[in-house]
N, C-alpha and C positions, 0 to 999 in steps of 0.2 A: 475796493481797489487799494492796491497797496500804496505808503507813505513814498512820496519823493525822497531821494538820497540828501544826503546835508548838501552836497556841493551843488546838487540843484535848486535846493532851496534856498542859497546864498544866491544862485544866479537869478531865483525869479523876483527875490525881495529887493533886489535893485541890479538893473540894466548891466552885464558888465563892461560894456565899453566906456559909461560913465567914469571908469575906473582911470579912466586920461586926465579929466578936471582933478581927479582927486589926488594924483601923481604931482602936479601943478600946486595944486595946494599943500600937500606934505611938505615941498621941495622950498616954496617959499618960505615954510613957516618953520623950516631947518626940525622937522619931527625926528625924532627917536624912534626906533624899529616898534618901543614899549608905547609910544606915545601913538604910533600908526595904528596900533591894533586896537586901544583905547576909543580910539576913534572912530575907526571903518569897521570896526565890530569884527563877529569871529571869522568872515570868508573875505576879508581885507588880501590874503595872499592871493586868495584864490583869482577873485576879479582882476587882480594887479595881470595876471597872466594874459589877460586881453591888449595889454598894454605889451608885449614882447619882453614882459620881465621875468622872473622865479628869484626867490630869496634864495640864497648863494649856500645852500647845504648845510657844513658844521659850522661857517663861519657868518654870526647872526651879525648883522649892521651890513651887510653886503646884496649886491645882486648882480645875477647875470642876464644881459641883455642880448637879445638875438633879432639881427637884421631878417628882414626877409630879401630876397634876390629872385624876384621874378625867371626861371628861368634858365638861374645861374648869370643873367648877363649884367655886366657894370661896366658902366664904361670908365676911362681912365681917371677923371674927376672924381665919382662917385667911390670908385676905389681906394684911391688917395687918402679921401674923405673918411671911409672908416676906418684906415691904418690909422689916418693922424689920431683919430679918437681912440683906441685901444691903445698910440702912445702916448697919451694924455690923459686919458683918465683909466684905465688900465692897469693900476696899479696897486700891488698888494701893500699894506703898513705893514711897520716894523713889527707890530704884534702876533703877525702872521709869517714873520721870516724875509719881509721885506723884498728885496730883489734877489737875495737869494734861497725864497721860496722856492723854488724849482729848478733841479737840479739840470735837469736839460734845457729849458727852455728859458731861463731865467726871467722877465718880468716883463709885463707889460707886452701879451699876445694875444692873439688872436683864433677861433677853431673854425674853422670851414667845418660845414655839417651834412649828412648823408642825404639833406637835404635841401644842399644849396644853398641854406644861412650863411652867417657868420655870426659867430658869441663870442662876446665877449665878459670879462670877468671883473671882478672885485669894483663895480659899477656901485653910487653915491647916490642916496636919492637927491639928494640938494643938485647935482651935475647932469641929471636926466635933462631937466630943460636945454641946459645948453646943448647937449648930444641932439636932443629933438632938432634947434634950428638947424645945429651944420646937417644936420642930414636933409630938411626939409629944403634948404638951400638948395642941396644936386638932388631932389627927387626920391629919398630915402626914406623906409617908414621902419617899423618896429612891431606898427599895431597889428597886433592879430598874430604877430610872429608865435604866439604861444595861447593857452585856451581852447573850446569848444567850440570853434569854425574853422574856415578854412583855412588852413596852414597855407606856408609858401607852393605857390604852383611850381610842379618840375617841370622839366624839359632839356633835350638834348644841350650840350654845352658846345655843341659844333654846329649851331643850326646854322643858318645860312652859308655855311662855307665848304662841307664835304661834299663828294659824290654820293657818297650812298644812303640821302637826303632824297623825300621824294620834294618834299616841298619846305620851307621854312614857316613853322609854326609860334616864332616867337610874337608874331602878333598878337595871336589867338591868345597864347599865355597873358600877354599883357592884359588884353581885353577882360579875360576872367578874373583876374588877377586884383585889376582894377573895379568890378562888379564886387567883388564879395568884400576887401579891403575896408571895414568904417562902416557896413549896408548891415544896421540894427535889427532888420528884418531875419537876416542870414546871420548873423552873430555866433548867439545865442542856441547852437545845437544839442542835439544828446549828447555828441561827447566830439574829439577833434574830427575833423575832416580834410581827407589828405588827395589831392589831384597831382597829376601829371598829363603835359600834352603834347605830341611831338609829330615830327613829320618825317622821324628817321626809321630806316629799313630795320635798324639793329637795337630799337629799344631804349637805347642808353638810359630813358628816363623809368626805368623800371615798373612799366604800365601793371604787369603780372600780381603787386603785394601793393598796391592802391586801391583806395576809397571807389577813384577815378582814374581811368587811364584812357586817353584816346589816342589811337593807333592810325595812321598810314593808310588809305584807303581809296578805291577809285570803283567808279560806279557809273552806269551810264543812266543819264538821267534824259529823254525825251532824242533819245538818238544821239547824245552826246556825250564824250568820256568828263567825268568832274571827279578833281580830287577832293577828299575830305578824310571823318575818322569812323574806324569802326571803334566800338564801345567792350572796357572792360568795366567790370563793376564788382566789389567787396572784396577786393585781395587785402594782406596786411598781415603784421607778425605777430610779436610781442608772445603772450602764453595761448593764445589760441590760432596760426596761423594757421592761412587759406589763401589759395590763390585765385587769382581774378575769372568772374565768370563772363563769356560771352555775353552781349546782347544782339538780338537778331535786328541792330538800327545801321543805318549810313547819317553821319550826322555833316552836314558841309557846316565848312568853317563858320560862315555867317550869325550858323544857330549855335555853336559850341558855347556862348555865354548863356542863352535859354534851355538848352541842353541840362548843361551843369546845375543850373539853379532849378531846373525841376526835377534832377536827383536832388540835391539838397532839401527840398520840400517835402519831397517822399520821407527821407531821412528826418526830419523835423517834425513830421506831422504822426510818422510811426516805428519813428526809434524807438526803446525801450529808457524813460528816465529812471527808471526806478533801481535801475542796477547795474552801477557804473562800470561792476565786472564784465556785462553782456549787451553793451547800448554802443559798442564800435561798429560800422554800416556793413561789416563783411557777416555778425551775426543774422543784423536781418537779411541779409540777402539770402542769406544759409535758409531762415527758418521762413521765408516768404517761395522758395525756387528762385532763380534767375525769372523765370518766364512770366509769372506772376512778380514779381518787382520790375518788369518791364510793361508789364502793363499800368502797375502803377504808375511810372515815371511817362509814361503816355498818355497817360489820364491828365498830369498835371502839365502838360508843354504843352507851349502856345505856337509850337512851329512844324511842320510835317517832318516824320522820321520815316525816310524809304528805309523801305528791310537791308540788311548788308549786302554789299558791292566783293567785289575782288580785295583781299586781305592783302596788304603790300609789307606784312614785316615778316625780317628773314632769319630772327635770332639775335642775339644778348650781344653786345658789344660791354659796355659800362666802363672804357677806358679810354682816354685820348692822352695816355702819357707817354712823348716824345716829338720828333720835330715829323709835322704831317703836310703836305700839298693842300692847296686852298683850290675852291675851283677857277678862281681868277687865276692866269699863270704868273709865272713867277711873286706869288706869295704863298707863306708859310704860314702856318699855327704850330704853338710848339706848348704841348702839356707838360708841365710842372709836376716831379713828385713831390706833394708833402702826407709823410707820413704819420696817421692818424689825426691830420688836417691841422696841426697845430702849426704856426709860425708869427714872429715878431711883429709886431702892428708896424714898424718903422719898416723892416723888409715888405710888407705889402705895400705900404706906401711907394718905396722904391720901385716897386716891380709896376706897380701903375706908371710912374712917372717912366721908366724905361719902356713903357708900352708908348708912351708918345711918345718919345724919342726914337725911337726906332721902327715904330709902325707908321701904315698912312695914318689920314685923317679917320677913317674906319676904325682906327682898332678898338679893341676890347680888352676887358680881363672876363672871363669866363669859369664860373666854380663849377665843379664836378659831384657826383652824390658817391664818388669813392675817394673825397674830401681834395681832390687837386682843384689844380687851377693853372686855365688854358691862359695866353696874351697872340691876341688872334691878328690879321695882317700883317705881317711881318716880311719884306721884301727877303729873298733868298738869299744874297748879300750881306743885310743885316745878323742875320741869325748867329752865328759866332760870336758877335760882339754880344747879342745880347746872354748869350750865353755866357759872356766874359763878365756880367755883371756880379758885383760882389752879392744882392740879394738871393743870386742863384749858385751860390754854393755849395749850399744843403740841398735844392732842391732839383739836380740835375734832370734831364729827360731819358738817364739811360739807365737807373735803378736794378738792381737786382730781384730776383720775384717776389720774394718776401717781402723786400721793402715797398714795391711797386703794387702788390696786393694788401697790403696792412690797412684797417681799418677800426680806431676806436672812438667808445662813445667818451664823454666827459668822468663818467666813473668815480669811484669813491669823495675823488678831490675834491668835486664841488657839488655833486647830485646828493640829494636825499634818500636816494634808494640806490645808490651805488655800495654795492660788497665790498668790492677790490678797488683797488688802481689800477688803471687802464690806461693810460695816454702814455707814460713815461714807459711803462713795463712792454707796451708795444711795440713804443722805436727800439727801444732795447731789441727785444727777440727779433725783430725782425734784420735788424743791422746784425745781428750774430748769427740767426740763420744764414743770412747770403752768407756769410764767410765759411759755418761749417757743413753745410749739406750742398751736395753737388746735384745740381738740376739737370734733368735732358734739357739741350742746344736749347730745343725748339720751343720749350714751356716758359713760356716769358714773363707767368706772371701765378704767383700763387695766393689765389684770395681768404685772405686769414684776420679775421674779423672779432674782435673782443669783447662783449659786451658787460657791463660792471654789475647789472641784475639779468632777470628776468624780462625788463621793457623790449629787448632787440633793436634799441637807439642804434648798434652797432650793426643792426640786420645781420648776425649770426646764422640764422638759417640756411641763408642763399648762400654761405661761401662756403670755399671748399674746404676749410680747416674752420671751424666756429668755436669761440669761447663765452661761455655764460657763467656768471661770479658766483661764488661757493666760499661759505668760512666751512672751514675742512677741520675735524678732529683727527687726528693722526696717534693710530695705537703705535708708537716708537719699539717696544720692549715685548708685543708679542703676548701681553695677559690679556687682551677684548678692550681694557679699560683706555681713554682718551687720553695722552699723554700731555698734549699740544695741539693746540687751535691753533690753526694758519689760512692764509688767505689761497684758494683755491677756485679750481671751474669745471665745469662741465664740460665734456669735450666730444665737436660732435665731427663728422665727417661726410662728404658728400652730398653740397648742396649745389644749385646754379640756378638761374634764369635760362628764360632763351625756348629753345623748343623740346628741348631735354630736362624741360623744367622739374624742380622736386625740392622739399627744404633736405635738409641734412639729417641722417640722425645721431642722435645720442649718443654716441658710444659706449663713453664711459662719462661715469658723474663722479662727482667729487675727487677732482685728481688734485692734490699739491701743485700747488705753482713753480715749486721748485724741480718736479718730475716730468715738467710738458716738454721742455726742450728735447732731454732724451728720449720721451717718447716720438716725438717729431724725427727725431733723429733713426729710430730705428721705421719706423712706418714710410719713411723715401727712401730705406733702403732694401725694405723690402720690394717698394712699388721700382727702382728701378731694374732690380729682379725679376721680376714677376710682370712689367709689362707689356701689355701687347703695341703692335704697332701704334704711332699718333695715339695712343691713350693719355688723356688726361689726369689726373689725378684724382677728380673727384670723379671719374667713368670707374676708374682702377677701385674706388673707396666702393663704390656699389655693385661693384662687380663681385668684391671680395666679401664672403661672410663676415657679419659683425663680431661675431664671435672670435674669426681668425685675429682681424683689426685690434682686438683686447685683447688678445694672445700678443702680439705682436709688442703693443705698446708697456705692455705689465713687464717683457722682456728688458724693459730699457733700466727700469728702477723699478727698488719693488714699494715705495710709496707707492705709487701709483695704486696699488692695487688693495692699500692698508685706508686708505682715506675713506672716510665716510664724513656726509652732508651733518653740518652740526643742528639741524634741528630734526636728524632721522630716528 
């Protein structure tokens, strides 16, 4: 049998949740990043990552830390809470360009993630403890935010408040949420494990490219109608993406915590450790069938799974940015755009604080996994004013598509496996798009997703304009020879969720970063040429040959067409 992976065999020579006492004692004992390693030996980063940390990319003595958000839900306290933290310990030194490290966003922020976190940056290990109480104080954890378990559960970010809600599933979230969070049994998987669980008609928690997804469902159980989920199982992106398979279960809510932990078991007991490339849960699903991994996962629950009921979901929402009707009347929710999820730890804070002041006792902040963020009960009244708040400047509800679809991961800046920059070059293009490309009336919203490698942190696939990071050799003069290495990406088109599901493809690879606008430029003007009634964009991208689409885009600049990937 073949040898375990190193990162497994850091996980089996010691527990990695243990990696919490050992965070605790670094942080006393004021270690050095050289003195951590010394100590906790060579997978010392690795276990940290059970703890919701990763060392902070090019910049060593650093780390970034990521909340998990059950759900997307926080209420105004717990909000508050981690604003003040990202403006309090959020801060880059002078060695690093200080406050005016970043040119857009300047110091001390905050990122919503496609995942319903929030990370924060340039994080101390000596300041973890404090960051742990204020959070442990309003209910806030860290653990598990990152590692080989479960990741933060998704779910709708409108649950109990829409119509088009069959039922409100934030319990069930919680409930699971709560199971697998610190449970050293579930820990310690082949590799992360990603859930989502909702009760909305339209998806929004993107059940389709999950570990786990449980969907909207009703079923008559002994003569009588019961709502509950039908089951997706092994979707997911990154270099090998697949979308979610059917299973033939009806799972009522009750059992959705027994449910999930005996996929998780399945997954534990015959994931593949050996090969960190191929031990994500959509591979075995792949190489087990659906039908046989459902037998598995019924093998191992302790609860009856009637076969599926009547499917209650109606297609892909994934947006609640502007002011929406609540089903109580007269109250509002009104989504937040923040583009590429980044914004000030003090303006989050604000924007909590303005959720009590102007909401009932009910309200909420609520994240999004296309990085906004909703402030829920809001009498109809109030809404103006809160909108008259200075935190909502930048981040009005009535965005242009670009802006309103923009989505990046953390990218060069602070990841290790980032190419490019991502977060600043995003809002850039997307604030310049809304101003030079004219959109039909009715397309409200163009999803244009960045991502700085290969991971698809930025879920690239599903949207409808995708970037994936490229260092680009660029023949300038025309002899074959590389003139210039520049930061570049992959460019693909025509992806979505929903029931028209499909990732995107490729178009072209290695394009200049400097060649994308114009080509964006000339590909909407072809599509609003060339389209047919209500076509969308990414209907228009599949409808049209790829071939044409690289015709189209080589038209705009002829980088474009000179770039090539620099390790091809």
């Amino acid at each position: 049998m073949a040898a375990v992976n190193a990162v497994e065999r850091w996980k089996q020579e010691k527990h990695p949740l243990d990696a919490i006492e050992d965070v605790y004692e670094y942080a006393e004992e004021g270690l050095s990043f050289d003195e951590i390693e010394e100590r906790g030996g060579e997978g010392v980063w690795e276990r940290m990552k059970w703890t919701g940390m990763y060392t902070h990319g090019r910049q060593r003595g650093y780390l970034m830390m990521r909340t998990k958000v059950p759900g997307g839900y926080l209420t105004p306290e717990q909000a508050e809470t981690i604003g003040e933290v990202a403006r309090d310990f959020a801060t880059a030194p002078e060695a690093y360009g200080g406050s005016e490290q970043n040119e857009l966003w300047g110091d001390a922020y905050l990122d919503i993630t496609t995942r319903q976190d929030v990370q924060i940056h340039w994080i101390e290990i000596e300041d973890v403890p404090e960051i742990w109480d204020r959070y442990e104080a309003v209910g806030l954890t860290t653990i598990q935010g990152c590692g080989d378990g479960a990741r933060n559960v998704l779910g709708c970010p409108a649950a109990g408040l829409d119509d088009h809600e069959c039922f409100d599933a934030q319990p069930v979230i919680e409930a699971v949420s709560d199971f697998f969070t610190g449970n050293r049994e579930y820990a310690n998987l082949p590799r992360k494990f990603k859930m989502t669980i909702t009760g909305c008609k339209h998806d929004c928690a993107q059940s389709q490219i999950n570990d786990i997804g449980l969907v909207p469902a009703r079923k008559g159980i002994e003569g009588e109608p019961h709502y509950g989920f039908h089951a997706r199982v092994g979707g997911g992106l990154s270099d090998g993406p697949r979308m979610a398979s059917e299973l033939d279960v009806f799972v009522r809510p009750e059992d959705a915590v027994e449910f999930c932990r005996a996929i998780a078991q399945t997954f534990k007991e015959l994931g593949d450790r050996h090969n960190r490339g191929v031990c994500r849960m959509r591979y075995l699903v792949q190489q087990m069938g659906p039908a046989a991994f459902e037998e598995a996962v019924r093998d191992r629950c302790s609860v009856d799974l009637p076969t599926r009921g009547e499917g209650l979901t109606e297609g892909y929402r994934g947006d609640h940015v502007g002011v929406h009707d609540q089903r109580e009347e007269g109250l509002n929710y009104v989504g937040f755009n923040v583009i590429a999820g980044r914004m000030g730890g003090e303006e989050f804070a604000e924007a909590a604080r303005a959720a009590r002041e102007y909401g009932t006792d009910e309200a909420s902040i609520r994240l999004a996994t296309d990085q906004n963020f909703l402030i829920t009960h809001v009498p109809e009244e109030r809404v103006e004013d809160l909108l008259a708040e200075p935190f909502a400047a930048d981040y009005q509800p009535d965005p242009g598509p670009f802006s309103r679809g923009a989505v990046g991961c953390t990218g060069s800046e602070f990841c290790n496996y980032g190419i490019i920059e991502t977060k600043n070059r995003i809002r850039r293009w997307a604030r310049e798009l809304d101003e030079r490309i004219e959109t039909p009336e009715d397309l409200e919203m163009v999803r244009m997703h960045m991502s700085g490698c290969s991971a698809s942190c930025a879920q690239p696939q599903i949207a409808d304009i995708g970037f994936r990071g490229e260092t680009v050799q660029l023949d300038t003069d025309g002899d074959g020879d590389a003139d210039d290495i520049v930061e570049g990406m992959d460019f693909g088109l025509g992806g979505s969720l929903g029931t028209d599901n499909a990732f995107l493809d490729w178009v072209e690879t290695a394009v200049p970063a400097d060649a994308v606008i114009p080509a964006l430029e000339q590909l909407f003007s072809a599509y609003a040429e060339e389209r047919q009634e209500d076509e969308r964009f990414y209907e228009w991208c599949r409808r049209v040959d790829n071939a044409r689409l690289r015709t189209v885009m080589r038209g705009a600049d002829a980088p474009v067409s000179k770039g090539i990937a620099a390790d091809d």
